[in-house]
N, C-alpha and C positions, 0 to 999 in steps of 0.2 A: 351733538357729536354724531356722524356719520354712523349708522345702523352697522356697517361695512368696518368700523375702527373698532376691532376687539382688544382694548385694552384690559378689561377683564371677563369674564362669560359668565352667567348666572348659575350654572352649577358651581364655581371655584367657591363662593361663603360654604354653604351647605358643605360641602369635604374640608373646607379649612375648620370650623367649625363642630365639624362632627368628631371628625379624624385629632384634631391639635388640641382644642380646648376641652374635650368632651370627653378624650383619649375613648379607653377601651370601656368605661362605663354608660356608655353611651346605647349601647345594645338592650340595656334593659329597658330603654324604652319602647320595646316592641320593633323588634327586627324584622319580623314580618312584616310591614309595615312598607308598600312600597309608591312611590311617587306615579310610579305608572299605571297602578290602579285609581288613580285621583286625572292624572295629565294624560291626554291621550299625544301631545308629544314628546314624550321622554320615554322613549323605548326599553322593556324589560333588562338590554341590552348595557343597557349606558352606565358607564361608571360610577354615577353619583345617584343613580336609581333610589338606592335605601339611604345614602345623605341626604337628600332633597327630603325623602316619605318621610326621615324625622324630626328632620328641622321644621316640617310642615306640619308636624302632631303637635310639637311644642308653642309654634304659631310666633315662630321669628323668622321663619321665611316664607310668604307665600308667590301667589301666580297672576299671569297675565290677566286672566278671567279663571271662569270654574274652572275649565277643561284646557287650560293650558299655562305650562310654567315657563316657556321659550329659556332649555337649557342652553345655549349658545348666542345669548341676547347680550348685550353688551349692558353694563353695568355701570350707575351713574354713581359717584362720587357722597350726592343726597340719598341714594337707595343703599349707601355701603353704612352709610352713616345710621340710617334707621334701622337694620340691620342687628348692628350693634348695639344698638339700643335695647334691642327687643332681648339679645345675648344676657346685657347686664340685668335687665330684671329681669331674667328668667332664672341666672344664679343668684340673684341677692332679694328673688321672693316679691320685688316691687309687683304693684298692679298697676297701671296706668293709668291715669286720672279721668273721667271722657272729654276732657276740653283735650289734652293731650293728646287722647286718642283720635277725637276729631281732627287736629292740627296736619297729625301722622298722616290722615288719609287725603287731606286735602291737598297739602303738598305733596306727597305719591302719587295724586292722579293727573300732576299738571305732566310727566313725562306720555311718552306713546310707549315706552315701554314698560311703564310704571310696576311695582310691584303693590298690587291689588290689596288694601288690607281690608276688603266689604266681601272679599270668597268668600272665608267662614262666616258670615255673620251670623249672631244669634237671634235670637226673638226675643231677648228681651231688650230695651233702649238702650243700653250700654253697647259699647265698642270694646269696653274693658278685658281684655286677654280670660280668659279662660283656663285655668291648668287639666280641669275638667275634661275638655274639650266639647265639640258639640257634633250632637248626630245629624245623619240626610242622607238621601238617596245614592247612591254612586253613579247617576245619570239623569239625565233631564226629562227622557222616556222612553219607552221599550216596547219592542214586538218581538212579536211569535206568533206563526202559522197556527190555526186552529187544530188542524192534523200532525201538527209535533210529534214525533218519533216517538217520545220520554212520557210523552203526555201531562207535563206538567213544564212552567217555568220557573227557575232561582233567580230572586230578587234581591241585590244586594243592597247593604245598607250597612255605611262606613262610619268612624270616629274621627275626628280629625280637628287637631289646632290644639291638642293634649290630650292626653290617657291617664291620667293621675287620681285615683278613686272611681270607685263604684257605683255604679248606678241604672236607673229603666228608662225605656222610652215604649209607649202603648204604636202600635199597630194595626193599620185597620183598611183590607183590600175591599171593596165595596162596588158594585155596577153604575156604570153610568148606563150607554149605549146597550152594553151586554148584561145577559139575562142571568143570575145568581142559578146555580144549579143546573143550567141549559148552554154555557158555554165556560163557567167557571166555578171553582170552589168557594164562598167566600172565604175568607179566612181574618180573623183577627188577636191579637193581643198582646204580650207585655215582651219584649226583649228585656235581658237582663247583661249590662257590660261589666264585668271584672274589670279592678284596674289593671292597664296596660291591654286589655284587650281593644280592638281597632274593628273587627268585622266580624258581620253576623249575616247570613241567608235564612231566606222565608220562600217556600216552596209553595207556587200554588197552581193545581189542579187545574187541566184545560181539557174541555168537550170537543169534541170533530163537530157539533151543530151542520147536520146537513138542510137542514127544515130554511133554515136562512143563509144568505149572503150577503158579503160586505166586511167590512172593520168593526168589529165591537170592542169598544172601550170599557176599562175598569179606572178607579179612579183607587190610586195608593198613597196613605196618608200617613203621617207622625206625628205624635200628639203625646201630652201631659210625663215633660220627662223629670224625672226627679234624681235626687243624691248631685253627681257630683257634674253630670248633664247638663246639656240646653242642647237644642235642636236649631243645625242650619239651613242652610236652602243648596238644592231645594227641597221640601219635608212636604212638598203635594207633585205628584207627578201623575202619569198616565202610561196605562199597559196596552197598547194594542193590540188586538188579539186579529190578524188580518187572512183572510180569505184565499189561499192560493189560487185558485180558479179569477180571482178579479184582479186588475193591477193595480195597486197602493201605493202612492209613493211615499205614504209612513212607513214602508215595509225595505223603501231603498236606501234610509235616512243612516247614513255613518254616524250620526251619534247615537244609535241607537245602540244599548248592546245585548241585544237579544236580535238573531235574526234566522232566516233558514239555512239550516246546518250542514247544506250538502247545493252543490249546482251544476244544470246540466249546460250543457254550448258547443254549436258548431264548433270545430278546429280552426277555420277562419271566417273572415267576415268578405274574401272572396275566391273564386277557383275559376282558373282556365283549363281548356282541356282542347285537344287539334280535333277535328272532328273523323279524323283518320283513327284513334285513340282504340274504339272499343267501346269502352266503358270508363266511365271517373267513380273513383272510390270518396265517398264523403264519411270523414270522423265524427263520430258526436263525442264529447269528454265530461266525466264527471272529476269533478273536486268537491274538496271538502271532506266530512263524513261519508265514510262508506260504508259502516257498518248496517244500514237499511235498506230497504225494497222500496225503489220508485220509479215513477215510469217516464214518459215524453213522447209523445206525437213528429212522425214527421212525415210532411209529404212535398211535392215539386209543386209547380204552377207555371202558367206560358209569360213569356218574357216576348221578348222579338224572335223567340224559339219557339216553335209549338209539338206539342204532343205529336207525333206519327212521322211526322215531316222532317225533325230535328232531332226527340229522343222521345225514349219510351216513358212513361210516369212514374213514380215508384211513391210508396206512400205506407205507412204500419205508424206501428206502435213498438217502443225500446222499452223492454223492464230489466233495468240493473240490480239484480241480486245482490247481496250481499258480498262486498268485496271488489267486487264490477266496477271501472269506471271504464271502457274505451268498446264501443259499438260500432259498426262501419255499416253501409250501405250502398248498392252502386246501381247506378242509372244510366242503362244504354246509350248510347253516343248514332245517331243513325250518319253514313259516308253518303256521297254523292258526289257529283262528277262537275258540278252545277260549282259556276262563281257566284256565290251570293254573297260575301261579305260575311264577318263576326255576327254573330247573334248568341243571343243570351235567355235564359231562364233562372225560375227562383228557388231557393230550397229554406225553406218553412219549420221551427219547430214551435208547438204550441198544446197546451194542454198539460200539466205537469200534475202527478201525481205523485202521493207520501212527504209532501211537503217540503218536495226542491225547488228550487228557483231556475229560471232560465238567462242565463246570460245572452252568449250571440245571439240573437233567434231567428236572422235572417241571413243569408247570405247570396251571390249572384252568382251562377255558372256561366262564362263564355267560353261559347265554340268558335273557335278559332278555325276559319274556312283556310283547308289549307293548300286551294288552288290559288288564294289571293294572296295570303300572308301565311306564308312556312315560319311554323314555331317549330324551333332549332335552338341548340345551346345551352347555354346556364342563363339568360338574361343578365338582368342587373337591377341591385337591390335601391331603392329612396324611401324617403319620405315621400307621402301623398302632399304636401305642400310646405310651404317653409315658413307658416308661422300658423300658431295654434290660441285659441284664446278661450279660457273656462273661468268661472265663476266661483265664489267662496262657499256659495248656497249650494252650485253641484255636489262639493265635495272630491271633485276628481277631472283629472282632464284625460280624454281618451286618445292616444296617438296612435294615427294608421302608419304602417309603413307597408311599402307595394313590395313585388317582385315582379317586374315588366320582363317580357316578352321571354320566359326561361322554362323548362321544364321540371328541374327540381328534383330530387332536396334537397336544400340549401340550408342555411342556418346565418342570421346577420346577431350581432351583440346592438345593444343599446344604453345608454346611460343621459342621466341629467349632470350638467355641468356647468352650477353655478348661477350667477345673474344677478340684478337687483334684487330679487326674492330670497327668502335666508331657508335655509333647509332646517326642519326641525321647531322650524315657526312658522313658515308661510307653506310649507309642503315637504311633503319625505321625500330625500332623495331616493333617486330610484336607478337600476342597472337589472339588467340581463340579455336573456338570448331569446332570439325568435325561429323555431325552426318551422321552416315551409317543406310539408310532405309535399309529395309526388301533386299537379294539378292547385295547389295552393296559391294564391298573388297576392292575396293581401292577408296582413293580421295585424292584429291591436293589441297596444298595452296601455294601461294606468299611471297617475301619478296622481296621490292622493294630496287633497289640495286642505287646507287648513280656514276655517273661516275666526274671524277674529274682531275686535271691537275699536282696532287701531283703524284710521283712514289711510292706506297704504296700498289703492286702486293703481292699480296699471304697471306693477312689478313685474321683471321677468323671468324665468326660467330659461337657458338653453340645456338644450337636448343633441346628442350625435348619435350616427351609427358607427360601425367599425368592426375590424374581423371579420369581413362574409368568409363564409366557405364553399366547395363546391364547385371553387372555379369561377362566381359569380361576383364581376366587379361592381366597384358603388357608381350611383349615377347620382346627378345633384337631384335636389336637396339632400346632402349627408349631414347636414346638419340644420335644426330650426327652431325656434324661440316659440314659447308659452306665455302670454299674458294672460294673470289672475286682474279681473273684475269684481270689483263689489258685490254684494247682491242683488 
């Protein structure tokens, strides 16, 4: 059956279920308890959030893989059936047999969009249901800047596939890479689960270590559970403790969920400016956390523009207090009388202090000679090309869109619009506004891409713009396709 024929969606069991058979006693299974802290897509948002998290503690409904349940996935006729199955012994107390439960998993995995019954799995041979449930990690593995604001990281560690009795599971954060005492606390021992309880944090202690550079690893482990317990996967993972001074790209990894809590970044990723102008004002932006003190580096560099000739240098250091996020800096423009054509220069941020990240980090000024080419008008808003293509390993595709030949500001909308690609499974869909200040022409947005264990290489996304303002009409490409790649 066609991906695209939703005859039923994989949230509809979990609320028929939760909601009709289960009625209002249903909540004492730990209402806390939500699908979106397990699926990274099923949004806090979503209607069937805490149906899914408890049909999934009970372990009659689970997911695509660990980290995804594909709520809008279309539902096989053999998955409604097993489903139900899993419903009736869970009110009439059956345990499943492991040939049975072998059978269950072997036919579930012949679909692509199977429902997954090896998530939970436990450690011991059995496949057999659990009412117990079983503990693991709430992620595959984690980073944190060594200079962390809090100076310490929380480590979550979830229940899941039932909550029904009591019981431990041992704990034990331990060094690989990184030096016990000199970049971490160790920390070890016994968690204790009530029943119906689902989640527990472990806090552990992080050094600034200025003496070294680099990624230091700790290795976090779960071990010897006893009462009503067993232990899933994954029960061994890895804490990155990474270096902001070096670039990591354990530190850029979206499944990670620890990461740096605030970022800084040019306003776009490029500016025009007539060389009649003055001066051009450049934005720096902080998001995120702003409750802390960090810094950023920023200076210019010659393009086909140089120093004296074209503009003057400008070059410091941003520290955003507390509260701060929007910094500006501006860089003389020099006039001349001389037809020389556009030229350009660069503007550089680098060096991040207090443990921000840098997003844009570069972007290009053109001057606009404007004995040769009079920049006049509003311009007009595109896409930088009419088709885009990212990977399931990036995690993300980055779309430019220009503002050619206008002065600004402007503001264009943007949105994804469908495709072969299913939103919510293969990537979130995405919408908003781009406003381009004064001297701005280009800027970029995201669309966070889903990686997965189905073969479903060379799906598309389309994407539009629409509503400019400012008087600034669209010019083609207003509209252009995203192909996701395998890894």
């Amino acid at each position: 059956m066609s991906r695209a024929k939703r005859l039923f969606i994989r949230a509809l069991p979990a609320t028929f279920i939760a909601g009709v058979l289960f009625g209002s006693s249903v909540t004492s299974l730990g209402a806390a308890f939500r699908a979106s802290a397990i699926f990274r897509d099923v949004p806090s948002t979503h209607y069937a959030d805490e149906a899914i998290g408890e049909m999934y503690q009970l372990g009659i409904i689970k997911g695509l893989d660990s980290s995804h349940f594909g709520p809008d996935e279309p539902l096989t006729r053999g998955q409604a059936a097993l489903l139900f199955q899993r419903l009736r012994n869970e009110i009439k107390g059956i345990t499943p047999t492991s040939s049975s439960s072998s059978s269950r998993s072997s036919s579930s995995s012949t679909s692509s969009s199977s429902v997954s019954s090896s998530t939970a799995s436990t450690s011991s041979s059995s496949s057999s249901y659990n009412p117990g449930g079983s503990i693991r990690f709430n992620a595959n593995s984690y980073n944190v800047d060594k200079n962390v604001a809090t100076g310490e990281v929380s480590i979550q560690i979830v229940r899941i596939g039932g909550n029904t009795g009591a019981g431990t599971v041992d704990y034990a954060f331990s060094g690989a890479t990184a030096v016990a005492g000199k970049n971490f606390t160790p920390v070890s021992g016994t968690l204790t689960f009530a029943t119906k309880e689902t989640s527990k944090k472990v806090n552990v202690k992080i050094f600034n270590d200025t003496s070294t550079t680099g990624t230091k690893t700790v290795n976090l482990t779960l071990s010897r559970p006893t009462g009503a317990l067993t232990i899933g996967d994954p029960k061994t993972v890895v804490l990155n403790i990474n270096d902001p001074s070096v670039a990591s790209s354990s530190s850029s990894s979206l499944s990670s969920s620890v990461s740096a809590a605030t970022t800084v970044a040019l306003s776009a990723s490029a500016y025009g400016i007539a060389e009649n102008a003055g001066t051009i004002t450049i934005t720096v932006n902080r998001t995120g956390v702003t409750t802390s003190t960090v810094g950023v580096n920023y200076a210019t560099s010659n393009g086909s523009a140089t120093v004296g000739a074209d503009y003057t240098a400008a070059s410091g250091t941003f520290t955003f207090n507390s509260g701060e996020t929007v910094k500006t800096f501006t860089v003389p423009i020099a006039n001349n009388t001389s037809t020389e054509g556009n030229r350009s220069f660069n503007i550089i941020l680098s060096s991040p202090t207090g443990g921000t990240a840098i997003g844009t980090t570069s972007a290009t000024v053109t001057i606009n000679d404007d004995e040769s080419v009079p920049v006049t008008g509003s311009g007009s808003m595109k896409f930088s090309a009419s088709s885009y293509s990212a990977t399931e390993a990036s995690g993300q595709a980055i779309i430019t869109v220009n503002h050619a030949g206008g002065l600004g500001p402007v503001s264009v909308s943007y949105s994804t619009n469908g495709g072969t690609a299913l939103p919510g499974v293969d990537y979130v869909a995405t919408s908003g506004t781009l406003h381009f200040a004064a001297g701005e022409t280009s800027k970029t947005f995201a669309i966070p891409i889903y990686g997965d264990s189905v073969s479903d290489a060379g799906e598309v996304i389309y994407i539009s713009i629409s509503n400019p303002t400012g008087g600034t009409p669209l010019a083609d490409p207003t509209s252009a396709s995203v192909t996701i790649n395998e890894n």
